[in-house]
C-alpha positions in Angstrom: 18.3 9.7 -13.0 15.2 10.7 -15.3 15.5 6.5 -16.8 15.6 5.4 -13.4 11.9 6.4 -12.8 8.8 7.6 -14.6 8.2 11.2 -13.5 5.0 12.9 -13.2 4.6 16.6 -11.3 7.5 15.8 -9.7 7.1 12.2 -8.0 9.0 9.6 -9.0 7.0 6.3 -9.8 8.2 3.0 -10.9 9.5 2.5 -14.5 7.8 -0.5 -15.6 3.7 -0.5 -16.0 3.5 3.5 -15.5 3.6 5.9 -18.0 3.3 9.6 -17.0 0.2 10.4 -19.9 -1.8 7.4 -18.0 -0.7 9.0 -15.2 -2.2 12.0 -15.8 -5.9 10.9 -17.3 -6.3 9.0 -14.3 -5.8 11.9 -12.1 -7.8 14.3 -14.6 -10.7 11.5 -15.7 -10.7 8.5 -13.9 -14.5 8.8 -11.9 -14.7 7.0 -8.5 -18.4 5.4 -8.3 -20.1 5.4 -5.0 -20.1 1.7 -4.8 -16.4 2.0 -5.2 -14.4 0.3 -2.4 -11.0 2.7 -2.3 -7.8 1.1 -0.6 -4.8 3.4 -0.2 -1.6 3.4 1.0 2.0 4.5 0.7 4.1 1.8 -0.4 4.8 -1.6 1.9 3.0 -0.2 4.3 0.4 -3.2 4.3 -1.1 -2.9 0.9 -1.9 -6.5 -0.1 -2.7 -7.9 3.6 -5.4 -5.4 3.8 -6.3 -6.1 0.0 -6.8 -10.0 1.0 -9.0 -9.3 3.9 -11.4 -7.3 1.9 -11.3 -9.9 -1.0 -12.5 -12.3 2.3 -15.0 -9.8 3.2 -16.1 -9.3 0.3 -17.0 -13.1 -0.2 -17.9 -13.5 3.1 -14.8 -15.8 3.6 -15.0 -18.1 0.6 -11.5 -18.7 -0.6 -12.4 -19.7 -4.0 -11.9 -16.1 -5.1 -8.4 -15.3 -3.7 -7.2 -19.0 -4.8 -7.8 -18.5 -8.7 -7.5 -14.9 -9.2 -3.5 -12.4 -8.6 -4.7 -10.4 -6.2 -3.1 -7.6 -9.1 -6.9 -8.6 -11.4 -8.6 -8.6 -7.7 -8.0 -5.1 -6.6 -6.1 -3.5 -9.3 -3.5 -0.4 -9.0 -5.7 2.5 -10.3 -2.5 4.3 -11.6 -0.7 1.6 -13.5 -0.9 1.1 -17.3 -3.0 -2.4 -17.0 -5.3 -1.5 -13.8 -6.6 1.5 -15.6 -7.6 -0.2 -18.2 -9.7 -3.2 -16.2 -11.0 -0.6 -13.9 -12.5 1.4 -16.5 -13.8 -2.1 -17.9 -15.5 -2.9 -14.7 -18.9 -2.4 -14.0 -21.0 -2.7 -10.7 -18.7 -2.0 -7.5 -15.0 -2.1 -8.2 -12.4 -2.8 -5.6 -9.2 -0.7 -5.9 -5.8 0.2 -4.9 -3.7 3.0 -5.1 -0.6 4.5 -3.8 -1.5 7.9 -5.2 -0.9 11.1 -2.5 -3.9 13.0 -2.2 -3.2 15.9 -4.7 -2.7 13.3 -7.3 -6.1 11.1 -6.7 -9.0 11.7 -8.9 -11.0 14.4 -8.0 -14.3 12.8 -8.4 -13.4 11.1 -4.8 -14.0 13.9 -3.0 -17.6 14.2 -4.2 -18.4 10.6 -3.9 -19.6 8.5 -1.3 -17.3 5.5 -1.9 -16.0 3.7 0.5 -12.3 4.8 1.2 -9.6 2.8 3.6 -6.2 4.0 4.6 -3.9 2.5 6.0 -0.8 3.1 7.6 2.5 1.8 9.1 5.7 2.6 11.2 8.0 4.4 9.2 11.1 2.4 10.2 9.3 -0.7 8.6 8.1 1.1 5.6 11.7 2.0 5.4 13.2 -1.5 5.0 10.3 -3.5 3.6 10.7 -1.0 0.9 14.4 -1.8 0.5 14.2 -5.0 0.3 11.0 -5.1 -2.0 12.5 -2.6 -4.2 16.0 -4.0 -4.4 14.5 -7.8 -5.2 12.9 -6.4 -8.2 13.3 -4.2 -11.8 10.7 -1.4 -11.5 12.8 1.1 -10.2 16.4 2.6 -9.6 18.5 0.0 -7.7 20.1 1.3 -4.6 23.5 0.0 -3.7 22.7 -0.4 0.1 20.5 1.0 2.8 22.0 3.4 3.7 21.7 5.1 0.2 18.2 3.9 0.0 17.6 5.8 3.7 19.1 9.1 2.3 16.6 8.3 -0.8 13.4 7.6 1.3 13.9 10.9 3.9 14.4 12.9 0.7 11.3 11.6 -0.8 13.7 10.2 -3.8 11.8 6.7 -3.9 8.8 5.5 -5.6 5.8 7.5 -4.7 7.6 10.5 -3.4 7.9 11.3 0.8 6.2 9.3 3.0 5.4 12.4 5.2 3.9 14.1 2.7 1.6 10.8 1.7 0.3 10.3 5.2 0.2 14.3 6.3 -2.1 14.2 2.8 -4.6 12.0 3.6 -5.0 12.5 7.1 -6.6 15.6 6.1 -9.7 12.8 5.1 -9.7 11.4 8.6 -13.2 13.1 9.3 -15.2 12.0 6.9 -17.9 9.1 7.2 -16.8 7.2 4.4 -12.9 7.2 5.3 -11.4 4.4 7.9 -8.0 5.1 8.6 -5.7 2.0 9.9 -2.8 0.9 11.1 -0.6 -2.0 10.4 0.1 -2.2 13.8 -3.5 -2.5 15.0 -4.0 -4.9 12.3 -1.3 -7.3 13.6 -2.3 -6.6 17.3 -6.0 -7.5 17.1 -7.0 -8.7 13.3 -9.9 -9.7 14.6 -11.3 -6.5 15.9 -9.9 -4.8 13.3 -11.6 -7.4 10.7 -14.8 -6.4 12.8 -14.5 -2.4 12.2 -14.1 -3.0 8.6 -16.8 -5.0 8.3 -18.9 -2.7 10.3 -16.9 0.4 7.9 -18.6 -1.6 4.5 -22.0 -2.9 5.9 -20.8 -6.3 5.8 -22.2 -8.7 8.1 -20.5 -12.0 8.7 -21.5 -14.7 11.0 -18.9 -16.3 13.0 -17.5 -19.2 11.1 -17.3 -16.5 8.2 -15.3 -14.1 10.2 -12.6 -16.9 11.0 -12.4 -17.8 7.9 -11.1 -14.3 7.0 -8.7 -14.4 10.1 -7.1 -17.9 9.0 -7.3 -16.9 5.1 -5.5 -14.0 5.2 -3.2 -14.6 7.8 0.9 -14.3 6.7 1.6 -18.1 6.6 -1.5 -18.6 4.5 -0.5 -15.3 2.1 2.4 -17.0 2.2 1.7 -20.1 0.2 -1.3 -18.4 -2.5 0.5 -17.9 -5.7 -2.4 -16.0 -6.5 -1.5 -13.4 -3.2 2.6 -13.7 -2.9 3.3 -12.4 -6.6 5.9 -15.2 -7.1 3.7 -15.4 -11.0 5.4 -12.4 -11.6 7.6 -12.8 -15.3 11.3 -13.2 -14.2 12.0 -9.9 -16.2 10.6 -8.0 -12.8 12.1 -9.8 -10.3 15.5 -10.4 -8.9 16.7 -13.4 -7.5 15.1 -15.0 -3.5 12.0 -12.3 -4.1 9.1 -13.2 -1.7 6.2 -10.2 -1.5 5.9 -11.2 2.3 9.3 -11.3 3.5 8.3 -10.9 7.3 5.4 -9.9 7.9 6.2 -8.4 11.2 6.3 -4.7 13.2 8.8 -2.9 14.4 11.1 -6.0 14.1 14.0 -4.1 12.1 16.2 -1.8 14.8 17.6 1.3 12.4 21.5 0.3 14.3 20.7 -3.6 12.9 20.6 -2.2 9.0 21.6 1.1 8.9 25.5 1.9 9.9 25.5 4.6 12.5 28.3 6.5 10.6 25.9 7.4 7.6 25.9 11.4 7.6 22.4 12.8 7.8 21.0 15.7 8.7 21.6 16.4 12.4 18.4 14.8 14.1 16.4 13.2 11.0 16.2 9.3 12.1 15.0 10.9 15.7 12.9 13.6 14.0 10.9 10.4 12.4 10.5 7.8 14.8 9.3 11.3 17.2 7.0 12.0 15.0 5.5 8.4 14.2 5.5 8.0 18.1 4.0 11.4 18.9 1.2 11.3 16.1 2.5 14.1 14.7 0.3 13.9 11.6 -3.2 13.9 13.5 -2.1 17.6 14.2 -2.5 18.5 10.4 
């Protein structure tokens, strides 16, 4: 099991463009700058959908940024091999990503005044977005079916470690000025709105036209069709056959009984035990 992943304290992380020594200087070194803008998030939970919007923001809805630059160079991932190394290049404001839990993030965070966004998602679509993403591609263990990959993802087996533990982490930031927390949900409800409390979260202000520009560029059917946003320039040596980066783009749309076979044996009360607690906000009670 110990080549299936890269391990570091404990979590699992994805074999291909980590390396547990990285790992660790970015969690011991790595400073966050006040200017920083900080995007975080547990795996397939909305990552790239929210990174595209504040790309949009950012330019105040001109395209030409997120139409000749991955979206990987845009907003890099703080705790891979390659987005260490351009973020520590960068100078001036950065924009970055990470999937880090709390107690691995660098330090300097919680003594900065950089901007810091989190958002979230419903764990039943976390669950098979992350099936499917992980299975279409090389960085980690293969699973041989969802329900193996379930068991996996309640144990906290999977890239990243338990999704409880990510979101019960940061929601201890919920309070702070600089910290927005969101939800995919929200974001897929109302973009606009949402768009609008970002904006008003950074100190950005766009006029009309600019704002509907960031709607309609960084809507799914849109993401869709930028090679620069939908990762299909990934090498073939990381991806498995049919891989799309958004698949569906939709909530709540996969029913555990449609995927998962109700005769897989888990621990009395664990699929109810999460979609009570997603339901219930369990985690604003940490």
């Amino acid at each position: 099991m110990a080549d299936d992943y890269v391990w570091f304290e404990g979590l699992p992380f994805p074999v291909i463009g980590y390396n547990a020594e990285v790992i660790k200087e970015v969690c011991t070194k790595f400073v966050i700058k006040d200017e920083d803008t900080v995007m975080v998030a547990y795996p397939k939970s909305g990552t790239n959908w929210l990174i595209e919007i504040l790309c949009l923001v950012h330019s105040k809805g001109d395209t030409k940024w997120i139409q000749s630059v991955p979206i990987w160079e845009r907003s890099p991932c703080l705790e891979t091999d390659v987005g260490y190394k351009w973020l520590n290049e960068r100078e001036g404001p950065r924009l970055l990503m990470s999937h880090l839990p709390i107690h691995l993030f660098p330090k300097s965070l919680f003594t900065s005044k950089a901007k810091v966004l989190y958002i979230m998602r419903n764990p039943k679509d976390v669950l098979v977005s992350g099936y499917y993403f992980w299975s279409m591609t090389t960085l980690s263990k293969k699973t041989e079916s969802l329900e193996q990959y379930f068991k996996w993802f309640i144990q906290g087996n999977v890239p990243y470690g338990s999704w409880f533990e990510h979101i019960r982490g940061w929601m201890s930031m919920r309070h702070r000025e600089n910290f927005l927390l969101l939800s995919y949900e929200e974001l897929k409800k109302d973009p606009r709105s949402t768009i609008e409390k970002i904006c008003q979260f950074l100190g950005k202000k766009l006029n009309p036209e600019e704002l509907d520009s960031v709607l309609t560029n960084s809507s799914f059917h849109v993401m869709k069709q930028n090679k620069m946003s939908n990762y299909k320039m990934l090498p073939e040596t990381l991806i498995r056959n049919h891989f799309s980066l958004t698949r569906k783009g939709k909530c709540s749309v996969f029913p555990y009984e449609r995927h998962v076979s109700v005769a897989v044996v888990l621990p009395a009360g664990t699929w109810g035990k999460l979609i009570q607690c997603w339901r219930g906000g369990w985690f604003w009670r940490w």
